[in-house]
C-alpha positions in Angstrom: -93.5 71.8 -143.3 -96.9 70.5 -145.1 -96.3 67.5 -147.4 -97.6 69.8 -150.3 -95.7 72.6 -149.3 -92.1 70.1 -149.1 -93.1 68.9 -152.9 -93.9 71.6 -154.4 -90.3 73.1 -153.4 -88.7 70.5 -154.9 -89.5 71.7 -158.5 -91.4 68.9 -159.4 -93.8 68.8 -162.9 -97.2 67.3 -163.0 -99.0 66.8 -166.9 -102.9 66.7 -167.0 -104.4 64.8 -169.8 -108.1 64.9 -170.6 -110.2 65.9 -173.2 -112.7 67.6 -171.2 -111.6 71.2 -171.0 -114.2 71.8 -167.3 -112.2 68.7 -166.0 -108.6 70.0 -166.7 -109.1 73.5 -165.3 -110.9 71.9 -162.5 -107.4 69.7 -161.7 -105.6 72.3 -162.4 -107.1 74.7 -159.7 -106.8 71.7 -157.0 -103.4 71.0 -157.9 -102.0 75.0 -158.1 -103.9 75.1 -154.8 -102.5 72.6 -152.8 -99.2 72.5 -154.7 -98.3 76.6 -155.6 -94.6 75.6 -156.9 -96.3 72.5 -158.8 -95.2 73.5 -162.5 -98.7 72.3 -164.2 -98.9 71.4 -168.0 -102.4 70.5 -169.0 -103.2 68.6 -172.8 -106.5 68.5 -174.1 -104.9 65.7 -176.6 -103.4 61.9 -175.3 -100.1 63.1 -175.6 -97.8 62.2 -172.5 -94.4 63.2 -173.6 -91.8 65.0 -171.6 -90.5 64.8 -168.3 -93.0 64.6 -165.6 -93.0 63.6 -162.3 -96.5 63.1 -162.0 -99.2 62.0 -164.9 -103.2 62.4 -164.2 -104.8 60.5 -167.2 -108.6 60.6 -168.1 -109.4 57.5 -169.3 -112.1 58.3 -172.3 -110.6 60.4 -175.1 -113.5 60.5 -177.4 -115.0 57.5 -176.8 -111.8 55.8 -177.0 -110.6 54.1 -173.6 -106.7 55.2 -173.4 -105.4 55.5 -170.5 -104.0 51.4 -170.3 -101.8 52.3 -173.2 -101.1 55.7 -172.2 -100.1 54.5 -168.2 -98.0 51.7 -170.4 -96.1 54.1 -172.3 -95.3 56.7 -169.6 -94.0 53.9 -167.4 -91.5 52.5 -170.1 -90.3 55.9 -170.5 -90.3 57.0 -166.8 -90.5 54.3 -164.6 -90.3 56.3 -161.3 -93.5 58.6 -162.4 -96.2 58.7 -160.5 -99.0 58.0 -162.7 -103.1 58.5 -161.4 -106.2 57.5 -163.6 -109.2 60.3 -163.0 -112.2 58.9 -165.2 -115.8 58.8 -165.1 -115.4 55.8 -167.2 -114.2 53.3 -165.1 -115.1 49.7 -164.7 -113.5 46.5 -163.9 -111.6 45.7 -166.9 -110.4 49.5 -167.2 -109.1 49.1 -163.2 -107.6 45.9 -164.3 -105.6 46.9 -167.5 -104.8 50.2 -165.1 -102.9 48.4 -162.6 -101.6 46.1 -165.2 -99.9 48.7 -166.8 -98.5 50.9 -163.8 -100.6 53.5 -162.8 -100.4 54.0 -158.7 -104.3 55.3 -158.5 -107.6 55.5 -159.6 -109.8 58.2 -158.9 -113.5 58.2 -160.2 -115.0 61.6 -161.1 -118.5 60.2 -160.3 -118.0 59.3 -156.7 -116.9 62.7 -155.0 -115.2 61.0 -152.1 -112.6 59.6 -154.2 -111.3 62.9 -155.0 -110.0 64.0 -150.9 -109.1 60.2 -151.0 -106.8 60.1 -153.8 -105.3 63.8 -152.9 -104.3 62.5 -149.4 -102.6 59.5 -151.6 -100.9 62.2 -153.4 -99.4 63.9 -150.8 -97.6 61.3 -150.0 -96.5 60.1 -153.5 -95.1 63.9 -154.0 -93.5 63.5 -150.3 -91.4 60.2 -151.2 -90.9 61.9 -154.8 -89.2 64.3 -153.0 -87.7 62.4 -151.0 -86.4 59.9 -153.8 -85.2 63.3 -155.5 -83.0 64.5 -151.8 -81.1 61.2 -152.7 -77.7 61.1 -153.8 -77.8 58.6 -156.8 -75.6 56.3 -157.4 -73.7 58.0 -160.6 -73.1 61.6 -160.6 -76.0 62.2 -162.6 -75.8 66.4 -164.0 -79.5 66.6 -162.4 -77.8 66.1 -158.9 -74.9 68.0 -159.7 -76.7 71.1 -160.5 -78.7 70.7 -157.2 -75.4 69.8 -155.3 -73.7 73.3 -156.6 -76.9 75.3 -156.5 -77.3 74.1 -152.7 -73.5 74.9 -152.1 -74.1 78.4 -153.4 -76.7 78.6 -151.7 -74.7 78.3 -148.0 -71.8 79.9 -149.3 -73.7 83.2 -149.9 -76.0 82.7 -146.4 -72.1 82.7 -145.2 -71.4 85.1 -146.5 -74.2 87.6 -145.7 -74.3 86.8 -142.3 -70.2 87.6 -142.2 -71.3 91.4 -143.3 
């Protein structure tokens, strides 16, 4: 099974923020492409909460460089996220107060090889997400408890069925 295909099982939740409308529909189509069980949430505004697995930040809201503060935030809150930068605003002090504030990638809009670059880096971010997720953790969170019983149902109907 795909890398894609083995995240997007999983359940997993991505949030797109950018104030460019073209460039969040354009994400959007890649990611429901390549990840069809991805649940996608897209924002127009710099508003990261929720629960996400996986944040992809425009950088320029504006005129206003956010995506330091936002990548800062998001990590404080979920520290496991997988957070990616895609701007056409980049420069060396936006990379710098990036990586100094968490975010696992950068993707520039103006250089189209980044983009098959950073997607390949995301298939394997979403497989050790999922990964991470198949772990038991160490409390008996209710997360893992609901996917412990679901899975157990899940055999015990399979049973079941094939006893008919």
């Amino acid at each position: 099974m795909s890398a894609p295909k083995r995240a997007a099982e999983g359940g997993l939740k991505a949030l797109l923020l950018d104030d460019d409308p073209y460039a969040l529909e354009f994400l959007r189509a890649i990611l429901a492409e390549r990840y069809p069980q991805l649940t996608i949430d897209a924002r127009s505004e710099p508003d990261p909460t929720g629960e996400y697995d996986v944040y992809l930040l425009d950088d320029d809201f504006e005129g206003v460089r956010l995506a330091g503060k936002l990548a800062r935030r998001i990590r404080a809150q979920r520290p496991d996220a997988l957070i990616l930068a895609f701007s056409a605003s980049l420069d060396g002090n936006t990379l710098k107060e990036l990586l100094g504030a968490g975010c696992n990638g950068v993707c520039d809009k103006r250089v189209p090889a980044d983009l098959p670059e950073m997607l390949a880096a995301l298939d394997r971010c979403m497989a050790q997400l999922e990964e991470l997720r198949a772990e038991a953790p160490s409390d008996l969170s209710g997360r893992y408890l609901v996917k412990t019983f679901r899975d157990l149902f899940r055999a015990w109907n399979q049973r079941l069925e094939e006893q008919e």
